[in-house]
matplotlib code that plots the C-alpha trace (Angstrom):
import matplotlib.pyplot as plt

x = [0.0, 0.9, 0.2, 0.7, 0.4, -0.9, -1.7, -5.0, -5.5, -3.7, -4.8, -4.4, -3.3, -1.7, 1.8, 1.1, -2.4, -6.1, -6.8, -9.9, -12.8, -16.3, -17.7, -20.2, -20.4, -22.1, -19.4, -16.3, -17.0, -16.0, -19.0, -17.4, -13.9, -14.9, -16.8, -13.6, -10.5, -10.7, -6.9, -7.3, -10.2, -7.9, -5.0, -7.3, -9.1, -5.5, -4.0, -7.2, -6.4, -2.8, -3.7, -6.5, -5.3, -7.6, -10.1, -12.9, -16.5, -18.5, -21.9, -23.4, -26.2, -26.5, -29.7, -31.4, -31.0, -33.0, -30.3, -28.3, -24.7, -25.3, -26.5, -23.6, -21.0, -22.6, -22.6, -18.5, -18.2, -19.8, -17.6, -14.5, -15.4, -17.2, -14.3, -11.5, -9.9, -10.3, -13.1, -16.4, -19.7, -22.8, -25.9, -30.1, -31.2, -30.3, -26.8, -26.8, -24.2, -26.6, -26.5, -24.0, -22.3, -19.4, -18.6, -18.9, -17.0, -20.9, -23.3, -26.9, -28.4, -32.3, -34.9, -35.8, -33.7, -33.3, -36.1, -36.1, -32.2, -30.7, -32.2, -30.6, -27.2, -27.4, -28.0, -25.4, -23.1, -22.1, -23.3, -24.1, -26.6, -26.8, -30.2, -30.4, -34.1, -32.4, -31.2, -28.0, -25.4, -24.3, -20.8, -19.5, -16.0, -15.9, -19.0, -22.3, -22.6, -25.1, -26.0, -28.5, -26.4, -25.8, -22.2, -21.2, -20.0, -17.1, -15.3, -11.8, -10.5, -7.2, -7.2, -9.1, -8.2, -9.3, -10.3, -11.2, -14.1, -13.7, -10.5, -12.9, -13.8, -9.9, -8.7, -6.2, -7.9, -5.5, -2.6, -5.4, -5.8, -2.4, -1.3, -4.4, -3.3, 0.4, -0.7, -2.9, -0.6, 1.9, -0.3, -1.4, 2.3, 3.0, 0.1, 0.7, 4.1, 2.5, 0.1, 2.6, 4.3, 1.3, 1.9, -2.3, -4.7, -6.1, -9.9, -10.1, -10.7, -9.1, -11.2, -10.1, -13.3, -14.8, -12.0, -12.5, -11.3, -13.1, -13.1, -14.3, -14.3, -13.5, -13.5, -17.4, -17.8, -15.4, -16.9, -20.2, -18.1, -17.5, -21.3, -20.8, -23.9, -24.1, -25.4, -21.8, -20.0, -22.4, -21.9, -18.1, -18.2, -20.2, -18.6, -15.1, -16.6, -17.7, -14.4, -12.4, -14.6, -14.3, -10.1, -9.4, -11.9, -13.1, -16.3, -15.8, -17.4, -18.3, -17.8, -17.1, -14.0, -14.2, -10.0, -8.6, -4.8, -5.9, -7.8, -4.7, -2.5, -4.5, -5.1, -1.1, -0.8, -2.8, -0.9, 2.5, 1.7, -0.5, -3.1, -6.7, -8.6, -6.7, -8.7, -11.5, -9.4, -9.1, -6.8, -3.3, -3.2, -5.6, -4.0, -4.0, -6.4, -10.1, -13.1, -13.1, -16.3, -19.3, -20.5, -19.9, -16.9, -17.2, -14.9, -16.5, -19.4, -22.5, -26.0, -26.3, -28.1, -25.2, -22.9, -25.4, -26.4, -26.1, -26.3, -29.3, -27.3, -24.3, -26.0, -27.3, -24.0, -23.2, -22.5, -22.6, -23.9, -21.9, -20.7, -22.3, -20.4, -22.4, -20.9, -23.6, -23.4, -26.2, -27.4, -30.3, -33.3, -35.3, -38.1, -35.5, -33.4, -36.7, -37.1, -34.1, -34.2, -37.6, -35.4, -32.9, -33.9, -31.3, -30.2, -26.5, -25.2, -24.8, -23.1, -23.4, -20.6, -22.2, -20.0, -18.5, -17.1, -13.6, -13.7, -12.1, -9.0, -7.1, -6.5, -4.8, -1.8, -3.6, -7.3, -8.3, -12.2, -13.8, -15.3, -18.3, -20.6, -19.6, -21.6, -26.1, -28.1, -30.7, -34.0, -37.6, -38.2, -40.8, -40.8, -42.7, -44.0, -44.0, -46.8, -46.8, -48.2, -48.0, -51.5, -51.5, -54.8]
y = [0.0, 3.4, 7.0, 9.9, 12.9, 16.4, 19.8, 19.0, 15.4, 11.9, 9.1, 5.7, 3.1, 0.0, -0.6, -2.0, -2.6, -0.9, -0.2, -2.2, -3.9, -5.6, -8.6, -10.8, -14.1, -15.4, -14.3, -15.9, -19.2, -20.0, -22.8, -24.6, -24.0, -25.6, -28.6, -29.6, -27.9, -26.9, -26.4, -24.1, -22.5, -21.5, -20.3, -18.0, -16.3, -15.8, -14.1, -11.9, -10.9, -10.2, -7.7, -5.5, -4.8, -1.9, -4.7, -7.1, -6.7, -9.9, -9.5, -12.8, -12.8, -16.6, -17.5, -19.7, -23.9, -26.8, -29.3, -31.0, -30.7, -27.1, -26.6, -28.1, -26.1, -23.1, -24.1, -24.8, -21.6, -19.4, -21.4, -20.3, -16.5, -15.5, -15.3, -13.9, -10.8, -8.6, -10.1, -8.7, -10.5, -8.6, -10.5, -9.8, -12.6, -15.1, -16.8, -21.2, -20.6, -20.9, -20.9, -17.5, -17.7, -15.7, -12.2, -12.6, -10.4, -9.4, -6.7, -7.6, -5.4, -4.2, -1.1, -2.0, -3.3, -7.0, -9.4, -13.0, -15.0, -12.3, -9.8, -11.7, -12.1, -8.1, -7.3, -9.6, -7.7, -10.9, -8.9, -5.7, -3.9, -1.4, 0.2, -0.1, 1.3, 1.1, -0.5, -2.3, -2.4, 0.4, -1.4, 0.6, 1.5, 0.8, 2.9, 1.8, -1.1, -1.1, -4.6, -2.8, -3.4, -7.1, -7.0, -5.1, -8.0, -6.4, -2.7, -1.7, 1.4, 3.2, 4.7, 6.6, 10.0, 11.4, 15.3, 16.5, 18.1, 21.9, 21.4, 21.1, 25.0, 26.1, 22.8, 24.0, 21.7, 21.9, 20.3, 17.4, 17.1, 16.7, 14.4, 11.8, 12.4, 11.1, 8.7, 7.0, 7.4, 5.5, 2.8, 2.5, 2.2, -0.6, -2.5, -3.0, -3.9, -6.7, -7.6, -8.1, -10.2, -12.6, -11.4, -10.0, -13.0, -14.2, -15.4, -11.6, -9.3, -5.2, -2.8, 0.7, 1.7, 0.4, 1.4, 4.8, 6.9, 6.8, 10.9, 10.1, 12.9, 12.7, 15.5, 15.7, 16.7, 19.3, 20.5, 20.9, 22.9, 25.7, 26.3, 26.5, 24.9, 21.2, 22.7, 24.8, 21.6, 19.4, 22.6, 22.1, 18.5, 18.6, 20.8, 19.0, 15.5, 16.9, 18.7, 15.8, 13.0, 15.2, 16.0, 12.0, 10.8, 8.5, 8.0, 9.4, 7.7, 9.4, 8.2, 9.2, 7.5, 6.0, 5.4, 6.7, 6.4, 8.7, 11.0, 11.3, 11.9, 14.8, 16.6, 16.6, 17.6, 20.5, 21.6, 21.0, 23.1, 25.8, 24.9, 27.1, 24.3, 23.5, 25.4, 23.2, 20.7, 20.2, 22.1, 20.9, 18.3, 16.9, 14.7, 17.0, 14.1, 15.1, 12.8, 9.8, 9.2, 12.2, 12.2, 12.1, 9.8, 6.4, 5.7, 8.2, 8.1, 10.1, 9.9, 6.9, 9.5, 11.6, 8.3, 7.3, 10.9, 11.7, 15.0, 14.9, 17.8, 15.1, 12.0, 12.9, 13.3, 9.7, 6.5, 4.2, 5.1, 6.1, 3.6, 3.7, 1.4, 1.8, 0.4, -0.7, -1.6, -4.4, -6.1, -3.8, -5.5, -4.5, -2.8, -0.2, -0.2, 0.8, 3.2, 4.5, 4.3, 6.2, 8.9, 9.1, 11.3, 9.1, 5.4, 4.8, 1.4, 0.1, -2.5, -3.1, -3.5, -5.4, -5.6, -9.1, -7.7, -6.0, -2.4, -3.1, -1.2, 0.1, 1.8, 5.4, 5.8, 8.5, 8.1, 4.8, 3.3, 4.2, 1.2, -0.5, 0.1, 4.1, 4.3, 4.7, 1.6, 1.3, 1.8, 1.4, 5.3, 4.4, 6.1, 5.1, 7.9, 6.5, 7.2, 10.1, 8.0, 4.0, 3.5, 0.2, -1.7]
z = [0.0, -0.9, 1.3, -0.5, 1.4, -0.6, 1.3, 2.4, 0.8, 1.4, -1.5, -1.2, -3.8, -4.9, -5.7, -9.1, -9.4, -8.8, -5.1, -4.6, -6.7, -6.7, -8.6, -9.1, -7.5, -11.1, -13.4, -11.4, -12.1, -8.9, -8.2, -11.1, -10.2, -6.5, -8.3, -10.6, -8.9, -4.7, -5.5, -8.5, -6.6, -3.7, -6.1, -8.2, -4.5, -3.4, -6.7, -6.6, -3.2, -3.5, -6.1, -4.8, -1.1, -0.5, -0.4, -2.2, -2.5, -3.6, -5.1, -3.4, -6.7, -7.6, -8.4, -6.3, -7.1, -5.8, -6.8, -3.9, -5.4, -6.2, -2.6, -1.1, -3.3, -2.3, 1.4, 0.9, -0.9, 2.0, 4.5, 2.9, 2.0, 5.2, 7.3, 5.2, 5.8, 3.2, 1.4, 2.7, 1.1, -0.5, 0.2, -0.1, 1.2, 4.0, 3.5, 3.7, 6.4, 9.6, 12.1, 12.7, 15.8, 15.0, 13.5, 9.6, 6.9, 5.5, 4.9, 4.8, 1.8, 2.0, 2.3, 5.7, 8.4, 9.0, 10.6, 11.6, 12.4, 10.4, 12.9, 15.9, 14.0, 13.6, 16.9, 18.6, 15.8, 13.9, 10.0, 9.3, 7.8, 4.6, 3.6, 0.0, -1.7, -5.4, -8.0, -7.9, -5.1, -2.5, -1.4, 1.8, 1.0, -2.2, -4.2, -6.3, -8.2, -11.0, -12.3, -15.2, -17.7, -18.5, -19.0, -15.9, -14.0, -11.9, -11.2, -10.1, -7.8, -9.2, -5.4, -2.9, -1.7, 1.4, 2.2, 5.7, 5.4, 6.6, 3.9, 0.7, 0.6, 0.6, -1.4, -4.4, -6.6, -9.4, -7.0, -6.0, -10.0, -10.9, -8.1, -9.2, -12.7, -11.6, -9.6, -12.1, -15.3, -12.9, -12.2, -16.0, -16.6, -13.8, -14.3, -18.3, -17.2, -15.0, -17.7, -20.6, -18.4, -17.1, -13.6, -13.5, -12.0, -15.4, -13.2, -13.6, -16.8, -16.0, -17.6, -18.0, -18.3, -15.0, -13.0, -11.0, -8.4, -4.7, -3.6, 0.6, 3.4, 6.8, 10.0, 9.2, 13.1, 13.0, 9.8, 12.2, 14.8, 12.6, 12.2, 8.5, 6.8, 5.4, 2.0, 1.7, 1.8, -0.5, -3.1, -2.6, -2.9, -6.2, -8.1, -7.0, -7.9, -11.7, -12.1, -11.4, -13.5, -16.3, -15.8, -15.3, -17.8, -15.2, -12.5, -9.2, -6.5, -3.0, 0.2, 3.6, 5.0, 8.5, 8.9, 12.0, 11.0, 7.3, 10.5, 12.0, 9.1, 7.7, 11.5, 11.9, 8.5, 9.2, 12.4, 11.0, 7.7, 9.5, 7.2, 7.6, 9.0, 11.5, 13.4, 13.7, 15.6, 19.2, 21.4, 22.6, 24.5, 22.4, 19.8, 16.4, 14.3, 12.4, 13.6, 11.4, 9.1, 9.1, 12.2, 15.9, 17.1, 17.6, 20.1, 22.3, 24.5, 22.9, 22.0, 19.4, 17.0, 17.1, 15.8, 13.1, 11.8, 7.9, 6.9, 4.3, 2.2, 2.2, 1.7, -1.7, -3.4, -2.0, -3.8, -0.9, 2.8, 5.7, 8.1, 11.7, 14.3, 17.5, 20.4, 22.8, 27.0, 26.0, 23.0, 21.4, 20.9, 17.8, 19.0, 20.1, 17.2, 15.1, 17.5, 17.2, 13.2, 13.4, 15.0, 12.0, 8.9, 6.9, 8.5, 7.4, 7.3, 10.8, 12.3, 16.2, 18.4, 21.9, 24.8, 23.6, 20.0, 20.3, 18.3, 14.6, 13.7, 12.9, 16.2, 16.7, 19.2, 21.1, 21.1, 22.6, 22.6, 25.6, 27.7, 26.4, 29.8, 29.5, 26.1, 26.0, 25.7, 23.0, 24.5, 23.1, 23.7, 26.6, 29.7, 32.5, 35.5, 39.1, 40.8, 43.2, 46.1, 46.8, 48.0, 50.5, 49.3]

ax = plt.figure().add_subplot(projection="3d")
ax.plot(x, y, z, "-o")
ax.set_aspect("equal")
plt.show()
């Protein structure tokens, strides 16, 4: 992996190869690759993953079979996929692999939040959830997937550069232009290099055409200190997004990025340079880092709707939802977590962390998770009055 730090902007790629990628379960061929080869199978899943380290989305969209041996291939396939790093699964319907008893590398995709086993496995955080009323695919951390096209089987990341958000007014965009435009030529140059040579996985196709660049923010909370308004910042964004797709020739997905270690890079960047927005960061001896993701921090106790707020101005202009990880002292129970949805003008995609699941990474040096018993319980928004007086009957 590559960091390459610009004033105001740090982007993320590859060494020799696109950043990241999606595809579709049905177009790998993997089922038959299982079936003749488990070997071959393995040897393909690993070559994919050596060369996309920013991560694998898989479309889990094989269509449903009442035959025994395709049942049981299926069941093998979810058994090896669910649990590897840097693979996360894309499903819409209940996975073969039941029951869940520990955390899986999936996100549950419909328009309302899960019911029945799924339910339970969301609430004891063992999958997470991603509210998806379209069309094709919202893949956190990687963009939107459209499957309306029959031959858009699979899509490719040249990188993913990361903006804190009070930056995006001030940005010199014509340094952020040029430093993606180097960045990408010297991939192109690499990865032909690498092709030529039979060094790319052949079980996947590169297309130059479906490969694009992921523009995320961060420091969304100290955006909201400086009382500027959401609508500002949406402007901003927009007219950045357009200027770069049309420089680069390429899509530009949105995103918000949830990394504390990019955070952290771009808050000391800002002290060290003297940057403008520095002044939305905390005081010394507060570590100089932005909040990671849009809205309040998660590794600090606060109100739940403050961790899984989306600013409606924001969340228009976004190709996949925010990420919500709300730690909880107990497990919620759903009545409360529709409660608490009811609450939300704009769910993001939430995964819950109950007192059992350790916080993922990666972790900063100076701002540690606060205990899981310090943070509000999900309640069913009932209150109950005591009675003034106890009469004795």
């Amino acid at each position: 992996m590559i960091i390459r730090e610009g004033q105001g902007f740090v982007i993320q790629t590859a060494q020799d190869s696109p950043w990241a990628g999606w595809f579709s379960l049905q177009e790998l061929d993997w089922l038959n690759l299982i079936r003749t080869n488990q070997s071959m199978f393995l040897r393909c899943l690993g070559e994919i993953m050596a060369a996309l380290p920013g991560g694998i989305s898989i479309l889990w969209d094989t269509p449903e079979t009442s035959q025994q041996s395709s049942s049981t291939l299926l069941t093998t396939l979810e058994n090896i996929l669910l649990h590897l790093p840097g693979i996360r699964l894309h499903i819409n319907k209940p996975l073969r692999y039941d029951p869940i008893e520990v955390p899986l590398h999936t996100w549950f995709h419909s328009p309302k939040a899960p019911d029945g086993d799924l339910a339970t496995a969301w609430c004891k955080g063992l999958i997470g959830w991603v509210p998806q009323p379209n069309s094709g695919w919202s893949l956190p951390g990687i963009g939107h997937a459209s499957t309306d096209q029959k031959d858009c089987t699979a899509g490719m990341l040249w990188g993913e550069v990361t903006i804190p958000a009070p930056a995006v007014h001030y940005l010199e965009i014509e340094n952020l232009k040029s430093a993606l435009e180097e960045t990408q030529a010297h991939i192109e140059r690499v990865l032909s290099n690498r092709i030529n040579v039979g060094a790319w996985p052949q079980s996947i196709l590169f297309q130059r055409r479906r490969t694009a660049w992921r523009l995320t923010l961060t420091g969304g909370w100290e955006f909201q200190l400086t009382g500027q308004p959401w609508e500002a910042l949406a402007s901003d964004l927009l007219f950045l997004q357009t200027y770069l797709s049309n420089q680069l020739k390429c899509r530009i997905h949105t995103g918000i990025n949830h990394n504390a270690i990019i955070a952290g890079i771009l808050g000391e960047q800002a002290m060290r340079l003297g940057l403008p927005w520095r002044n939305s960061l905390s005081l010394p001896p507060e570590p100089p880092s932005f909040t990671p993701g849009i809205a309040a921090d998660p590794r600090k106790t606060s109100p739940l709707e403050a961790r899984a707020s989306v600013p409606k101005p924001i969340a228009s202009l976004l190709s996949d939802p925010p990420i919500a990880l709300l730690r909880v002292p107990t497990l919620p129970s759903m009545k409360g977590i529709h409660t608490l949805l009811r609450s939300l003008e704009l769910p993001p995609a939430i995964r819950w962390l109950p007192p059992d699941m350790p916080p993922p990474g990666p972790f900063h040096a100076e701002i540690s998770w606060d205990s899981a018993a310090a943070f509000p319980a999900v309640t069913d928004g009932k209150v109950s009055q005591p009675r003034l007086f106890d009469w004795a009957e």
